[in-house]
N, C-alpha and C positions, 0 to 999 in steps of 0.2 A: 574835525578840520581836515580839510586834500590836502594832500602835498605831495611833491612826486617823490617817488624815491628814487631818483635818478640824480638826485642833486646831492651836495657834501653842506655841511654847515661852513667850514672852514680849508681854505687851500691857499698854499703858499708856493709858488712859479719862480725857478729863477733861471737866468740866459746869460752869459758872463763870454767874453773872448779876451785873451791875454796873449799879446806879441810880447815875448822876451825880450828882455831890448839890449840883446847883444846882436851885434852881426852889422857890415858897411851900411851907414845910413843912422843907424841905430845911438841909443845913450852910450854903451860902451862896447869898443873895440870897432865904430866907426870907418877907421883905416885901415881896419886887417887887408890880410892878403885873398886872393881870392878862393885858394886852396882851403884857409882856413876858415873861411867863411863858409864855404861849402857843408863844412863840418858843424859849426855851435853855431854857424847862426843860420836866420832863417824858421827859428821855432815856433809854433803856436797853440795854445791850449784853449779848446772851447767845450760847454756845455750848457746841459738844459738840467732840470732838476725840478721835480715834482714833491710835495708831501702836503697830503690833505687827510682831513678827517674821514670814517667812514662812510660807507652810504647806509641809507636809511633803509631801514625792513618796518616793513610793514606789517604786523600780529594780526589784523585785521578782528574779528569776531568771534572774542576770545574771554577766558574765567581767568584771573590768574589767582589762585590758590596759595594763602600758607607764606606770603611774601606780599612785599613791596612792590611795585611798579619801578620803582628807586633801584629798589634790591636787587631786581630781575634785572635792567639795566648794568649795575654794579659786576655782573658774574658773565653776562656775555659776550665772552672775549676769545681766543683760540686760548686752545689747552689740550697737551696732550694727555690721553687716558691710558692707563695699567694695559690695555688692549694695544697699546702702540696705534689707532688712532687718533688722527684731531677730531676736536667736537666743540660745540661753542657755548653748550648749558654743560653745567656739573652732571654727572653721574645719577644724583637722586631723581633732580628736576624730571630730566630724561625716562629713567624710568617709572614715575607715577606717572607724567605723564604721556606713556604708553598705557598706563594700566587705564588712566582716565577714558582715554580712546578706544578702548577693547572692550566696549558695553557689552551683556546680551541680556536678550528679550526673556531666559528662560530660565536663568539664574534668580536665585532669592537676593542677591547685593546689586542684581544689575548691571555689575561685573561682569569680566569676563574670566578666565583660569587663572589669569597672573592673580586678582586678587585686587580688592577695594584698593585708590589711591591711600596716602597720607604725604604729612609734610607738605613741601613744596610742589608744586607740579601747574599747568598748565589744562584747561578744563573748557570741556564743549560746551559751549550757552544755554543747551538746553542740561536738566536736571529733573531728581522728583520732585514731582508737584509743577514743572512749567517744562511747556514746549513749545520751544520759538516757534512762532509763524514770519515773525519780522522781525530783522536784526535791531536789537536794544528791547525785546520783549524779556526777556531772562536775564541780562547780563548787559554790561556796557555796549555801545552801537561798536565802538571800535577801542581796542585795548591799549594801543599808542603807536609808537613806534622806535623799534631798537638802534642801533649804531655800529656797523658793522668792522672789521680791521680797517685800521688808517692805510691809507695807499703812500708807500715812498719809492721813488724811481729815480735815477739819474742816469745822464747819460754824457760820454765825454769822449774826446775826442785830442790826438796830436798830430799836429801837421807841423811836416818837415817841406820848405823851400829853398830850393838849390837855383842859384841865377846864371843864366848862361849867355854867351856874346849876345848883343845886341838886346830885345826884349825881350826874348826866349825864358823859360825858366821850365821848373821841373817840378811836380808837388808830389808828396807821397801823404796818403793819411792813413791812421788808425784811428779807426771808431769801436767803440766801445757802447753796447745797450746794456742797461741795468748792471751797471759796471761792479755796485756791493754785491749782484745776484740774490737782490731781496725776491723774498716769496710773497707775493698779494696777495692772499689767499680770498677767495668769494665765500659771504658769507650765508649760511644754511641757516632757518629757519621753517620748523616743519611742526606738524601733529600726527607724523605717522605712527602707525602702530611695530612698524619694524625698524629695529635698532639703527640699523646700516643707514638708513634714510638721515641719520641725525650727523651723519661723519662730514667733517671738511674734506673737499677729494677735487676740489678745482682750485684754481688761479686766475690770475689776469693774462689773456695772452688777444692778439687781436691780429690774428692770419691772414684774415680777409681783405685787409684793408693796407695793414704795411707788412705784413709776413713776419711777425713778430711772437714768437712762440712764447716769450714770458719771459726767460729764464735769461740771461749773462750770453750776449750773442756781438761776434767782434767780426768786422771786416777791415781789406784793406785796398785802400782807392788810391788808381797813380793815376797823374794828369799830367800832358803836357803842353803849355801855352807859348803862342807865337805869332 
């Protein structure tokens, strides 16, 4: 089956603005004076808010070994390792399948130094006694597809308006991006044969386009109308 991985199963969008409703005009304190109006009222809270499922990875043309399709699913998740990095398969999986990938031509197991897979691990289509010429000659055409960390983002915002003679007024804002300083992390899937390749070491950030580095990022915008 195609399918892109560029899409989520499941996302949830939400855009909310709340005027406080004290301040002249307002539900209460309508009459204040104008001093103290300047002060409580005039407030406003807005945000946008993100949380979807992750994106889809693609295994492409792949053996899985020693486990479930289910199972492999079930354990691909971030976790940190005894090494103090993140990594998104266990430990084992990981390394049989380095060992699966570390073939050689010269060796009696076909192996390589690490030594025969076992358990769990992750395996090239080809094997003894078959070698692909066309994907689904040894092994399934395509292995599935994984589910990468859920994305949750929000973003928010306080604006303070001060009224002045005639239609005048004064706006000050605080904006706030990714306001919890959640980590997105992008997810890693590989068959390398070296360890480091298998580490989570990115994020979501998107520079290009709104200059947006990932991380908990605040401005403050003053305007004034007339």
């Amino acid at each position: 089956m195609d399918r892109s991985t560029d899409g989520v199963h499941h996302a949830v969008k939400l855009n909310w603005t709340y005027e406080v409703p004290v301040g002249r005009g307002k539900r209460f304190g309508t009459n204040m004076n104008a001093l103290l109006d300047s002060v409580i009222g005039g407030w406003e809270w807005d945000g946008t808010g993100r949380i979807q499922s992750g994106r889809l990875v693609d295994m492409g043309n792949l053996i899985i070994q020693g486990m479930t399709f289910g199972e492999l699913k079930s354990v691909y998740k971030i976790r940190k390792a005894d090494d103090g990095f993140l990594y998104m398969l266990p430990d084992d999986i990981i390394d049989n399948t380095i060992k699966a990938f570390s073939t050689s031509a010269t060796s009696l197991t076909g192996y390589g130094s690490l030594g025969a897979p076992s358990g769990r691990y992750l395996a090239p289509p080809n094997y003894p006694g078959c070698v692909q010429a066309f994907a689904g000659d040894c092994g399934p055409r395509h292995a599935g597809y994984l589910i990468g960390p859920k994305f949750t983002r929000f973003d928010m915002s306080i604006k303070k308006t001060i009224a002045l003679p005639g239609r005048k007024s004064f706006q000050i804002e605080l904006d706030e991006l990714n306001v919890f300083d959640n980590v997105n992390f992008n997810p890693v899937f590989t068959t390398s044969t070296t360890r480091a390749n298998y580490r989570v070491s990115s994020g979501y950030t998107d520079t290009n386009n709104t200059f947006d580095p990932g991380g908990r990022l605040g401005q403050i915008v003053a305007r004034f109308n007339w």
